[in-house]
VOTOR-967623 format. One record per residue (C-alpha): x, y, z negated. Coordinates in steps of 0.02 Angstrom, whole numbers, m for minus. Layout:
BEGIN
{node {X; Y; Z}}
...
***
This chain:
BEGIN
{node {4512; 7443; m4736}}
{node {4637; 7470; m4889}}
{node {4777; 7602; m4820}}
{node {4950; 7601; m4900}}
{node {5077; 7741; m4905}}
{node {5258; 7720; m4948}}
{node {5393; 7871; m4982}}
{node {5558; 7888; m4857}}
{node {5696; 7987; m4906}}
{node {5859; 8026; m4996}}
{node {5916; 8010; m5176}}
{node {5873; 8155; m5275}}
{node {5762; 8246; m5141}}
{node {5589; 8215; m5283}}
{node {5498; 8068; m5220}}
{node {5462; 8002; m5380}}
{node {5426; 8184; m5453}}
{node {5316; 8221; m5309}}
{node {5220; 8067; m5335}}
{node {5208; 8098; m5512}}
{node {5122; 8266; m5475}}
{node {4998; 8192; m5341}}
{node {4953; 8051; m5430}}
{node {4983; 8094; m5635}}
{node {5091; 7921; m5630}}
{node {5268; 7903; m5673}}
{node {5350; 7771; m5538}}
{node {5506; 7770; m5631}}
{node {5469; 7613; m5755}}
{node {5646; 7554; m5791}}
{node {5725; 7619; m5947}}
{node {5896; 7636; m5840}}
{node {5790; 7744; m5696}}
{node {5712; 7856; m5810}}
{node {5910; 7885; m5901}}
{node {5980; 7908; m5734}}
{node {5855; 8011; m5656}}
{node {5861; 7902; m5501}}
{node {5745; 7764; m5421}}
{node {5812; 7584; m5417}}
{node {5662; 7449; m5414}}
{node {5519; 7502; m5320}}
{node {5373; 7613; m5402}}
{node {5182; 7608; m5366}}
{node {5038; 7715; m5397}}
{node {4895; 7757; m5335}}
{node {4796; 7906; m5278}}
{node {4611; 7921; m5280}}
{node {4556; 8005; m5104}}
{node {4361; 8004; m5137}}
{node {4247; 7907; m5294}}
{node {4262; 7762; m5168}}
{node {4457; 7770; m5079}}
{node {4599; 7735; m5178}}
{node {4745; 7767; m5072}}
{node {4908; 7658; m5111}}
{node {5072; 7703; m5126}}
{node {5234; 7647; m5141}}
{node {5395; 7743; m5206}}
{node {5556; 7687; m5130}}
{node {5741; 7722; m5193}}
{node {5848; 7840; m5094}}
{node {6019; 7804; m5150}}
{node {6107; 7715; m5020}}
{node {6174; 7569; m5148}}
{node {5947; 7517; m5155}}
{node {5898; 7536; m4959}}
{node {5857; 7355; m4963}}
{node {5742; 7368; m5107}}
{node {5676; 7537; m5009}}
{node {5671; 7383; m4856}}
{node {5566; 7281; m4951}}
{node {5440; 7423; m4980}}
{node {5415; 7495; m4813}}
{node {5383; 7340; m4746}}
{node {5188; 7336; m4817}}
{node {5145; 7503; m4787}}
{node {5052; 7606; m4655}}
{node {5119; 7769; m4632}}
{node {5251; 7865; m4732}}
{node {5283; 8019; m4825}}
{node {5461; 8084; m4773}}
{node {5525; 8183; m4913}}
{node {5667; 8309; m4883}}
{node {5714; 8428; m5038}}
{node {5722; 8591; m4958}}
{node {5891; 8641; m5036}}
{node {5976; 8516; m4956}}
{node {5887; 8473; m4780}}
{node {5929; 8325; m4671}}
{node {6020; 8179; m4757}}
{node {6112; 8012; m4710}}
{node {5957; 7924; m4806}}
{node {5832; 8016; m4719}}
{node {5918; 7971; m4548}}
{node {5932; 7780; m4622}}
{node {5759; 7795; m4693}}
{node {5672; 7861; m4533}}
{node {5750; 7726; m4436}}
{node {5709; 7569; m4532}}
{node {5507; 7670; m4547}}
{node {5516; 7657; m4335}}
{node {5606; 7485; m4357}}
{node {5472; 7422; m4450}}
{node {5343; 7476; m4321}}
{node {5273; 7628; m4430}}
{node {5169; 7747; m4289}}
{node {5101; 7887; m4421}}
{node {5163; 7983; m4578}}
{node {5191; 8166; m4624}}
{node {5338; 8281; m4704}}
{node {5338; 8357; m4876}}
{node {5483; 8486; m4898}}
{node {5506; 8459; m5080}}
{node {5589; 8586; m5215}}
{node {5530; 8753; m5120}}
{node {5549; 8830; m5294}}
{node {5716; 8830; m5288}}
{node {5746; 8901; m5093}}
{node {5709; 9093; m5031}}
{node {5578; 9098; m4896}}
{node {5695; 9130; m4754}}
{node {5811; 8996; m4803}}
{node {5639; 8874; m4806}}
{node {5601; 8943; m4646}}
{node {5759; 8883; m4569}}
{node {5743; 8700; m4656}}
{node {5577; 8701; m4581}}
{node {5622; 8731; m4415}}
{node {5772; 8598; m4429}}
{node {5649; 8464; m4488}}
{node {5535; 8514; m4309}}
{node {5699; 8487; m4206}}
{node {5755; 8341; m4291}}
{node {5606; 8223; m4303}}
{node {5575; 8272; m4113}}
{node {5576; 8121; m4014}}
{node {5538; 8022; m4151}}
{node {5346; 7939; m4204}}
{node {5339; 8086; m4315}}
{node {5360; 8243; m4189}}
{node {5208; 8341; m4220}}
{node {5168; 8295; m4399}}
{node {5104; 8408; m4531}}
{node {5274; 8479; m4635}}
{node {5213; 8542; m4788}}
{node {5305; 8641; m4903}}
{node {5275; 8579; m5105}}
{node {5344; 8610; m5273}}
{node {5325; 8473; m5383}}
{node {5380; 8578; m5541}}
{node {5233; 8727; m5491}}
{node {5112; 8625; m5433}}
{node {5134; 8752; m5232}}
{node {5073; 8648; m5087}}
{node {4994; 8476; m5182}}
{node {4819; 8512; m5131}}
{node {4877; 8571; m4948}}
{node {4979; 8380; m4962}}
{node {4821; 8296; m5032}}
{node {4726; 8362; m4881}}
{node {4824; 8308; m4742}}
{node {4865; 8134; m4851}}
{node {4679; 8114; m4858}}
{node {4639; 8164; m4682}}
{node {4769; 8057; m4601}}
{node {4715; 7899; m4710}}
{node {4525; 7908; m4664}}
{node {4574; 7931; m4472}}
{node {4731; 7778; m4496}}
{node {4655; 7623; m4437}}
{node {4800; 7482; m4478}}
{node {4810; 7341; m4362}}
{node {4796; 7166; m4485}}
{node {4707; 7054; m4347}}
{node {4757; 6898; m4433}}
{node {4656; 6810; m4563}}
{node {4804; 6732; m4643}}
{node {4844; 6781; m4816}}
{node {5005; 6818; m4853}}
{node {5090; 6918; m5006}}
{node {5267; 6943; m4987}}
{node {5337; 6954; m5179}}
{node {5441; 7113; m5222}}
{node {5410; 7075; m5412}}
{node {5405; 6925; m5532}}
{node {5383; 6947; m5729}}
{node {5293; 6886; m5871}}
{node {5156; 6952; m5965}}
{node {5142; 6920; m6138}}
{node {4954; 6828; m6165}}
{node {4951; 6792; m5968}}
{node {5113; 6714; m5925}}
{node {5194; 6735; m5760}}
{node {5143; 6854; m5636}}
{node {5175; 6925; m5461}}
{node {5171; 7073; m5374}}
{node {5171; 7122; m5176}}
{node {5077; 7213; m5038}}
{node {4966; 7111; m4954}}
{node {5000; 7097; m4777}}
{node {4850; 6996; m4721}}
{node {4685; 6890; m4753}}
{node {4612; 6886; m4907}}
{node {4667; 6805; m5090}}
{node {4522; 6748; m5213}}
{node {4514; 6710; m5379}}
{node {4546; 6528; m5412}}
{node {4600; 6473; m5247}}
{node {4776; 6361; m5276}}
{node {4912; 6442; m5179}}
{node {5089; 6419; m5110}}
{node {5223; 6501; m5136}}
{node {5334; 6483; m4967}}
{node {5467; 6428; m4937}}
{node {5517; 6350; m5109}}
{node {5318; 6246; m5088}}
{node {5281; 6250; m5268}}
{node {5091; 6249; m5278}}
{node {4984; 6357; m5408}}
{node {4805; 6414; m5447}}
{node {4751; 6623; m5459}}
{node {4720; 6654; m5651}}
{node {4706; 6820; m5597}}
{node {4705; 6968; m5489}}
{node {4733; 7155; m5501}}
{node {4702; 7269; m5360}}
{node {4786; 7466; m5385}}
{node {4783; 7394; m5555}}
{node {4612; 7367; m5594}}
{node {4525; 7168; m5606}}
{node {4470; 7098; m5453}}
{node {4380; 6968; m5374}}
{node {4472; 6954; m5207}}
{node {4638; 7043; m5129}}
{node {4635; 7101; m4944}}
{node {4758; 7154; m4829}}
{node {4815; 7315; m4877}}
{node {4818; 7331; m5057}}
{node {4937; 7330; m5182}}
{node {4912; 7165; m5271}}
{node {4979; 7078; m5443}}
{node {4929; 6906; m5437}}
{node {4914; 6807; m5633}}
{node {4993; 6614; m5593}}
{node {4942; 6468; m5678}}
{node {5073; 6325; m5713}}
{node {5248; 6427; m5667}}
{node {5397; 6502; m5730}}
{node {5482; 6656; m5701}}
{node {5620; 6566; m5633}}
{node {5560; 6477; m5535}}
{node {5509; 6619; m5427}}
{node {5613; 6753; m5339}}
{node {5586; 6896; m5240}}
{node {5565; 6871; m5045}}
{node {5467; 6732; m5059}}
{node {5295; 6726; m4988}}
{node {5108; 6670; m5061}}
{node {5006; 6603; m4939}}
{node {4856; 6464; m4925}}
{node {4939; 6297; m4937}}
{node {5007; 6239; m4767}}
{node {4980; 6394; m4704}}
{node {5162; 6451; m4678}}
{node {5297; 6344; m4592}}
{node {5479; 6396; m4629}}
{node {5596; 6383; m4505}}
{node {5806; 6398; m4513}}
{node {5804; 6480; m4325}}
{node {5679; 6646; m4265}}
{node {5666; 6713; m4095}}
{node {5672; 6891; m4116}}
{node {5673; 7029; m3993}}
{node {5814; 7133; m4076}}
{node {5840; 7326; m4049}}
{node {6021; 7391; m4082}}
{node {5995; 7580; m4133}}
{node {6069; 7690; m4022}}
{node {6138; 7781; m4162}}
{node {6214; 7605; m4203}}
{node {6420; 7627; m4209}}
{node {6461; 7466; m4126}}
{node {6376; 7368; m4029}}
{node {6295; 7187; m4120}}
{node {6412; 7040; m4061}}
{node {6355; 6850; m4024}}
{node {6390; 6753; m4187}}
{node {6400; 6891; m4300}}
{node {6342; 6885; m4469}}
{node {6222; 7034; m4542}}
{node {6116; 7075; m4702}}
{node {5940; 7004; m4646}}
{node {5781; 7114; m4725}}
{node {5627; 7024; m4674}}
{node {5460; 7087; m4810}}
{node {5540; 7088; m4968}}
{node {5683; 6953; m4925}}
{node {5881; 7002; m4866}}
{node {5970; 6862; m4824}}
{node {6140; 6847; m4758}}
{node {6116; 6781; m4556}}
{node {6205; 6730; m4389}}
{node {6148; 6819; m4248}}
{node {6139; 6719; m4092}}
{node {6128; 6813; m3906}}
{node {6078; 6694; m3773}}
{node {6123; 6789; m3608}}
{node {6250; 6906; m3664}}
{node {6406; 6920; m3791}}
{node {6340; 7095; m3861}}
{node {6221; 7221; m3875}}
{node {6241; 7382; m3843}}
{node {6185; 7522; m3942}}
{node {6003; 7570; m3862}}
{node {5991; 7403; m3801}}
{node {5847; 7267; m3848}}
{node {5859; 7075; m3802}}
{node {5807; 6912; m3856}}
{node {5903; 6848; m4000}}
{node {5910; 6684; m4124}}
{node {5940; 6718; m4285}}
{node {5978; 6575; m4402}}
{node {5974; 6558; m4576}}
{node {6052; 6452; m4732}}
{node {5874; 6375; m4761}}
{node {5723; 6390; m4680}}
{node {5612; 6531; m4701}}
{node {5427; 6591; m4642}}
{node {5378; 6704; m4517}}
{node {5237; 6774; m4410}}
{node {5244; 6825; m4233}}
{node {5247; 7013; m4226}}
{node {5345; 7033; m4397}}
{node {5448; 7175; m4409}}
{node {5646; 7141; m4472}}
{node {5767; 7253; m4508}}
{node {5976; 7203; m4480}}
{node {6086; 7295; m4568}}
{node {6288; 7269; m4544}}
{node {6391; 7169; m4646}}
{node {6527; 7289; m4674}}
{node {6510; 7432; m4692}}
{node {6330; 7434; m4755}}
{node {6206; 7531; m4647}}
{node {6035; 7493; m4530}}
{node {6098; 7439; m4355}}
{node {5972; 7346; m4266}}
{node {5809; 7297; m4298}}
{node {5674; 7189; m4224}}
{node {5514; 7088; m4214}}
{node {5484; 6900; m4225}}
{node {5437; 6805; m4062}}
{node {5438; 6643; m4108}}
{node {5440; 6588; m4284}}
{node {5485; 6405; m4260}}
{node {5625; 6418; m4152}}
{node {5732; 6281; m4101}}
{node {5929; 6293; m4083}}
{node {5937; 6310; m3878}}
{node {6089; 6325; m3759}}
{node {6147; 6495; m3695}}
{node {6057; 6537; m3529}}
{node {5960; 6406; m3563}}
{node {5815; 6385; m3436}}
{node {5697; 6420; m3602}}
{node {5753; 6599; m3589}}
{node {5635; 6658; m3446}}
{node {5504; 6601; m3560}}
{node {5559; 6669; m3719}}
{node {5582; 6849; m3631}}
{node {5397; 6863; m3594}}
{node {5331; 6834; m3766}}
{node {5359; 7011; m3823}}
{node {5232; 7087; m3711}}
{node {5128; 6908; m3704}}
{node {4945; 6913; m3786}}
{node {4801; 6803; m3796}}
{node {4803; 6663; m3679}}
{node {4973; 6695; m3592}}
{node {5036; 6677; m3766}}
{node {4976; 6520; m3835}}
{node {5032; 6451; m3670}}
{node {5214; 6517; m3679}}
{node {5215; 6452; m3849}}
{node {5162; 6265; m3778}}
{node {5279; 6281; m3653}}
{node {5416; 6312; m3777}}
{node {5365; 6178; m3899}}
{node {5370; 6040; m3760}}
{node {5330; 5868; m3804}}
{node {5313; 5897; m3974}}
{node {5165; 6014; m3943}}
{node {5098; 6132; m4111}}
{node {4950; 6114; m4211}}
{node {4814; 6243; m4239}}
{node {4899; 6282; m4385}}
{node {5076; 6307; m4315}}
{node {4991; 6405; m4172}}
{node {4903; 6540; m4304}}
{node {5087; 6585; m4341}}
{node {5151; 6584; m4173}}
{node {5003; 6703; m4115}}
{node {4963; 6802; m4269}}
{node {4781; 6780; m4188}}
{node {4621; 6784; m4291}}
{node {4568; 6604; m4344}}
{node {4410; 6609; m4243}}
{node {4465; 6713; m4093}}
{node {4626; 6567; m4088}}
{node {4502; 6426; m4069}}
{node {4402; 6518; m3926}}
{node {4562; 6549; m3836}}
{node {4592; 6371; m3854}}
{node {4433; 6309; m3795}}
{node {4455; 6424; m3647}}
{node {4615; 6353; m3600}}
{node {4541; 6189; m3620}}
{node {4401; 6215; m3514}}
{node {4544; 6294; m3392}}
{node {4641; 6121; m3384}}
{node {4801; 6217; m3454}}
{node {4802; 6157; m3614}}
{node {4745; 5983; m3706}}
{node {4725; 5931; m3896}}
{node {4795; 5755; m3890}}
{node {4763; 5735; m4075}}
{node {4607; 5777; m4149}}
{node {4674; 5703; m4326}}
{node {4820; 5854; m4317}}
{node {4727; 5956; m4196}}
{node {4858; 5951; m4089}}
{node {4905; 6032; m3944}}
{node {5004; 6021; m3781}}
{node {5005; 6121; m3629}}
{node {4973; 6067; m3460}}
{node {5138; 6119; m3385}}
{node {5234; 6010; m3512}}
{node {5104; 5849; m3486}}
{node {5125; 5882; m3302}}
{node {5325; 5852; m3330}}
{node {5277; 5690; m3432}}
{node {5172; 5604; m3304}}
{node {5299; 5630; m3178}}
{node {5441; 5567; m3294}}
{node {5328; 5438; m3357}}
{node {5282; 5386; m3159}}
{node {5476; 5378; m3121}}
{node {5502; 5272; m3265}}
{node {5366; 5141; m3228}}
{node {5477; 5139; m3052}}
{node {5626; 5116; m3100}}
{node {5546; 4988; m3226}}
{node {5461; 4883; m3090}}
{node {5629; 4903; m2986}}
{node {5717; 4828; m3127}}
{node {5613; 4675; m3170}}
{node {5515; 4636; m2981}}
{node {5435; 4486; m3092}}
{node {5365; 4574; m3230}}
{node {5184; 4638; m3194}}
{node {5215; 4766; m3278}}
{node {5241; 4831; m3460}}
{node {5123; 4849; m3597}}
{node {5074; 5010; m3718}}
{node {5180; 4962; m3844}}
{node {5318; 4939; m3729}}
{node {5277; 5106; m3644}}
{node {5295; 5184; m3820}}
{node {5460; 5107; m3869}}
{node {5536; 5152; m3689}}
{node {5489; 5301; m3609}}
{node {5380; 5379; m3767}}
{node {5559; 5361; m3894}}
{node {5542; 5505; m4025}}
{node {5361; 5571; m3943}}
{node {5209; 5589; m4053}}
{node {5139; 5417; m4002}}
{node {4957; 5480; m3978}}
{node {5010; 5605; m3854}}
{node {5105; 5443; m3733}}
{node {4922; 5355; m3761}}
{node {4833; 5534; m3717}}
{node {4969; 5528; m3555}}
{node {4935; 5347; m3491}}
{node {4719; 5369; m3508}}
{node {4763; 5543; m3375}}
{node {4851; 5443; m3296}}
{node {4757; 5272; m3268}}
{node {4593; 5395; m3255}}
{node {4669; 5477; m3104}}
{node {4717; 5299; m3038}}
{node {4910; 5356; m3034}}
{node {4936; 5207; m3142}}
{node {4838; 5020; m3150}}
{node {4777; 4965; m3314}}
{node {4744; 4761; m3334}}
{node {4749; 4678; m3478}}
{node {4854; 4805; m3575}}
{node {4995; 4768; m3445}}
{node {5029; 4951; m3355}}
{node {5079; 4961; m3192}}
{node {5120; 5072; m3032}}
{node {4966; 5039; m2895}}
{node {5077; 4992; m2746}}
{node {5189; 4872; m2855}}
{node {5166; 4682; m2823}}
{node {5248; 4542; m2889}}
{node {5386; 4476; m2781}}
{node {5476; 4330; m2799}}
{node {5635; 4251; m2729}}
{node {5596; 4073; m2609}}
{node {5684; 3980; m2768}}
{node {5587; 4085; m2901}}
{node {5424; 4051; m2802}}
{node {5463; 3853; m2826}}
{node {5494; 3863; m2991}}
{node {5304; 3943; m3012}}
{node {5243; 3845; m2923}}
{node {5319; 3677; m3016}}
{node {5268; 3774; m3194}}
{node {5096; 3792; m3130}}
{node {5066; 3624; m3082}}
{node {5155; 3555; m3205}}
{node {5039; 3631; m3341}}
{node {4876; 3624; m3263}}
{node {4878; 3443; m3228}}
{node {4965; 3396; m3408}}
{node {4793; 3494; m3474}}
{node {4786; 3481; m3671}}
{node {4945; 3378; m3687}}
{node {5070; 3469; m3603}}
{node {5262; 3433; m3638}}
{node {5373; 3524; m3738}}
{node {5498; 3670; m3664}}
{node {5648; 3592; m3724}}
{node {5554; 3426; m3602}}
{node {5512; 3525; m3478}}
{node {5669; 3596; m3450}}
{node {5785; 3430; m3475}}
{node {5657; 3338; m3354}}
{node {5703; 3498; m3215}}
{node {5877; 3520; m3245}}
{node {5829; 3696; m3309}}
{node {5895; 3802; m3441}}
{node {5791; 3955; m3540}}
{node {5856; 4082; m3456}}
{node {5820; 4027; m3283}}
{node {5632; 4022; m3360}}
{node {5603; 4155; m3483}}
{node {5528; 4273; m3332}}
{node {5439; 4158; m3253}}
{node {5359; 4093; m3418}}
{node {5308; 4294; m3443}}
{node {5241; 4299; m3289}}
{node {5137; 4142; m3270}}
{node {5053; 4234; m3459}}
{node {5036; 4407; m3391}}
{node {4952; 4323; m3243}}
{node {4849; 4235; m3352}}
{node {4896; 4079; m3287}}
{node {4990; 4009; m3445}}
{node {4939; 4072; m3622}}
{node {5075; 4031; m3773}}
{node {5031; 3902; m3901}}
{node {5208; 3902; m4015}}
{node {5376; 3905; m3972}}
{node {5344; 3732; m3905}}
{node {5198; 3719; m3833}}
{node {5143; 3828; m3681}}
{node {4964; 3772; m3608}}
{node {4868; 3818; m3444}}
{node {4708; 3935; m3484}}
{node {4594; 3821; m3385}}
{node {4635; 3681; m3538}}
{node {4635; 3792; m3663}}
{node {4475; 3862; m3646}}
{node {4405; 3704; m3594}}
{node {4461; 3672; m3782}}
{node {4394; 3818; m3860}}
{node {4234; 3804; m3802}}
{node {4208; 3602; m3860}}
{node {4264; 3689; m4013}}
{node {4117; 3805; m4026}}
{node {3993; 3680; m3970}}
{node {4037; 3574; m4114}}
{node {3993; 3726; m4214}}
{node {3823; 3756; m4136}}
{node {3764; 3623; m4243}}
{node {3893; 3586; m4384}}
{node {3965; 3704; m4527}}
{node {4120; 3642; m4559}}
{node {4279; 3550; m4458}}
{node {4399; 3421; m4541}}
{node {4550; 3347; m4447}}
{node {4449; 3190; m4389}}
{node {4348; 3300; m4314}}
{node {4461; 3402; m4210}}
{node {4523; 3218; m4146}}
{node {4356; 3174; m4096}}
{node {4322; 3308; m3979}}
{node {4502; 3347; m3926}}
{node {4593; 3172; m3920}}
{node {4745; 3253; m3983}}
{node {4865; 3168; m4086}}
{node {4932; 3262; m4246}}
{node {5083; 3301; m4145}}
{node {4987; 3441; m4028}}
{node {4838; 3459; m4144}}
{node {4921; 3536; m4264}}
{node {4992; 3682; m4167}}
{node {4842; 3685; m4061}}
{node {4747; 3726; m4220}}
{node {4859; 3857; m4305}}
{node {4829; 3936; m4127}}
{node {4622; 3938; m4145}}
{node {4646; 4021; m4334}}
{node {4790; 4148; m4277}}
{node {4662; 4189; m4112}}
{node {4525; 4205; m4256}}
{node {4424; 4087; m4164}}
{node {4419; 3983; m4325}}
{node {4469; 4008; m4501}}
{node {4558; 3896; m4631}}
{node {4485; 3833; m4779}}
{node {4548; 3698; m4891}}
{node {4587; 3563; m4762}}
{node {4443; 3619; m4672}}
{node {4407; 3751; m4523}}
{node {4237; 3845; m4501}}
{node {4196; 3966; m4335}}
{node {4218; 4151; m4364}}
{node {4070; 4247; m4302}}
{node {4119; 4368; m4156}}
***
């Protein structure tokens, strides 16, 4: 797998120099670096280790003014070369660089005391011994700190040994197969238009394949690809890549923004991060405070947000929110660096837990959840991250970048867990997903609400899906209330009849006066058969009004006593499908039905014909044509 090396250090220790004598390549491109003498943008190169390893590396600046371009660097590579100029020893930018490196979750690297030409041997002796006591404690104690001279060529090959052997033993952890190429530069090429350069972080990019660029969505197609600068097919994780755009602008791209597959990458304006304030930190990070925010090549100003505390202490790591202008994307397991507002140095720094936070209370109840994710893997994770999504649940998709988990092994895990009852897709269109402990919540909520519901109207059967939906299911992902109510009438917690929904033990009951008035509106109908009177007659005849009804008219069609003609016209089933089926044996042995018809084998004057009719064509039981009705086929 392609390993990438970056350079740590302060200004003027010989980075660039020391790169240029390794590799024959001058990082220094800018005119104004090359006047100065000092590193601004980053540099690449490239150094090859055998005829079939080409090692990459990245040059960062050391002047204090550029640590977030040095930022945007170090976050693609995979160990680092710590450069101290022997003259001068220990540095604040060596401190500052060391500390984003371990930050940024960077295990392995080495030392190269630079500028031993210009040192006596006792003085490099004591430098040496310095650097030991210095980077004790730290992910480099026990490297290899080797002594070079970029201007008389003393120590390369011992470097190029130790570069080589730690590179073929380094074995970088890029689990995920999602691409993603965070930009550090955009510019144009003259005969190829615009292109793009970054490490890539994960997956794989091919030539041809449209892209995204994330979060500003504009979509593109691969013209072409250069790996270590030399023509490629594909781009994996790893390697220094400069991607050729079709279709786009210079401007309208900008550095810290991410290619990636399209929908691939969700931004969000709120992370989860489990935040580390150094100890060397001079304050401690307060709730609310704003910070420069260095995420791959992006820095973005930010509000840090502490849920169970008003500070953090120096040495201290807890679960924080940090929210943005605008919504950006993340990955679990990204490394972030926080550097203060004022004055300017590295303070904190931290990895994302939850890319697609959500603005929560303080000591909210979410927090016990949200302080296992840093240690949570495989299964316990995707089901923290279900919990935490709630109702709402989180696609396949969504889940790659709450996991960082391998495409395949994330649809095992999710088989497993459905297998396990603990988690369910309830949409296979979105490939959705909700876990059990959140649809456990929802049947209970949806059981009390069919309660209180019955409570509220003792007449009422019940209520229907759609009514369901409206009610209890306002702002859920409708498929997910009809996933609920089939667990629900499957496990016989809930009755099912006729689309009408309702609790097992609940029966109709009626008042003695309300059980009068049924039965008068029963018999009333049933013996009026196919001419039945009007509402506004059957209520003047009764000495009712509509709202003394209404109910009992919804009941008596629930019930499937009653079944509703028009606004006028209410008729008893028994009569109506006494109707419907003279209807269809007319049919069996005619094509078509005029008016006269209809009187023939009804009896009906126009007066309840008509409705009647409009009734069989809305039922599609017949079907208009002309003045003329023919039988749909069922």
């Amino acid at each position: 797998m392609p390993v990438i090396m970056g350079t740590a250090g302060h200004i003027d220790h010989g980075k660039t120099s020391l790169i240029k004598a390794l590799t024959g390549i001058n990082c220094d491109r800018l005119a104004e670096e090359q006047k100065r003498g000092i590193t601004i943008e980053l540099g690449f190169a490239y150094l090859d280790l055998t005829p079939e390893v080409r090692l990459g590396i990245i040059d960062v600046p050391g002047h204090e003014r550029f640590v977030k371009n040095m930022v945007s660097g170090a976050a693609g590579i995979d160990f680092v070369l710590l450069v101290i100029a022997a003259d001068e020893g220990i540095m604040p930018q060596t401190r500052e660089h060391l500390e984003i490196c371990s930050l940024l979750g960077i295990r392995a690297g080495l030392v190269a005391l630079t500028k031993t030409d210009m040192v006596e041997e006792d003085w490099l002796e004591l430098v040496h011994e310095e650097v030991q006591t210095y980077l004790a404690g730290s992910f480099l104690e026990g490297a290899p700190i080797v002594p070079v001279s970029a201007h008389t060529g003393a120590g390369l090959d011992e470097l190029r040994g130790h570069i080589a052997e730690l590179s073929s033993t380094f074995a970088p952890d890029r689990r995920s197969d999602l691409f993603r190429l965070p930009v550090d530069r955009v510019f144009t090429m003259k005969g190829h238009g615009t292109v793009v350069t970054g490490t890539s972080i994960s997956g794989a990019l091919r030539l041809g394949e449209e892209i995204e660029i994330v979060p500003s969505g504009h979509r593109s197609k691969v013209r072409g690809l250069q790996v270590h600068g030399t023509a490629a097919e594909v781009a994996r994780a790893g390697e220094r890549t400069a991607v050729n755009l079709y279709g786009l602008e210079v401007a309208e791209l900008e550095r810290g923004e991410v290619l990636a597959h399209p929908q691939t990458l969700f931004p969000s304006p709120v992370w989860d991060v489990e935040m580390t304030c150094l100890s060397s930190s001079p304050n401690p990070l307060k709730h609310r405070t704003e910070v420069h925010f260095h995420h791959g090549s992006r820095e973005i100003l930010a509000k840090l947000f502490f849920l169970d505390r008003d500070k953090l202490e120096p040495g201290e790591t807890a679960v924080c929110q940090v929210r943005f202008p605008r919504p950006l994307p993340g990955v679990y397991g990204d490394r972030c660096i926080v550097r203060s507002f004022s004055p300017l140095q590295t303070v904190a720094g931290g990895r994302i837990i939850n890319p697609l936070g959500r603005k929560v209370r303080r000591h909210s109840k979410d927090m016990e959840t949200l302080s296992t994710l840093g240690a949570a893997t495989g299964e316990e994770l995707l089901l923290a991250q279900l919990r935490l999504a709630g109702r709402g649940g989180l696609t396949v998709a969504e889940l790659r970048i709450m996991t960082d988990m391998e495409s395949k092994l994330l649809d095992k895990t999710l088989q497993i867990l459905g297998g396990k009852q603990l988690a369910f897709q309830f949409d296979r269109d979105d490939k959705r997903f909700v876990g059990a402990d959140v649809l456990d919540g929802l049947a209970g909520a949806c059981l009390e609400y069919l309660g209180e519901y019955h409570r509220r109207e003792p007449m009422r059967q019940g209520l229907s899906r759609a009514e369901l939906i409206s009610g209890f299911g306002r702002g859920m992902h409708p498929k997910l209330v009809h996933f609920l109510v089939e667990r629900l009438v499957k496990s016989g917690q809930v009755l099912l009849e006729a689309d009408i929904l309702r609790l097992p033990g609940h029966v109709v009951s009626l008042a003695s006066d309300q059980s009068g008035l049924r039965t008068l509106m029963e018999t009333t109908y049933v013996q009026a058969g196919l001419m039945p009177p009007t509402t506004k007659a059957f209520l003047e005849e009764n000495g009712l009004t509509a709202k003394d009804v209404a109910q009992m008219y919804r009941l008596l069609m629930e019930e499937g006593v009653l079944i509703k003609v028009s606004e006028e016209f209410y008729y008893a089933k028994t009569a109506m499908d006494d109707l419907i089926g003279r209807v269809r044996e007319f049919f069996a042995s005619n094509q078509e039905m005029g008016p006269q018809d209809f009187r023939d084998i009804t009896a009906l004057t126009r007066k309840f014909a008509i409705p009647v009719l409009e009734y069989l064509d809305k039922e599609k039981i017949t079907m208009r044509i002309g003045d003329k009705r023919q039988i749909r086929k069922r």
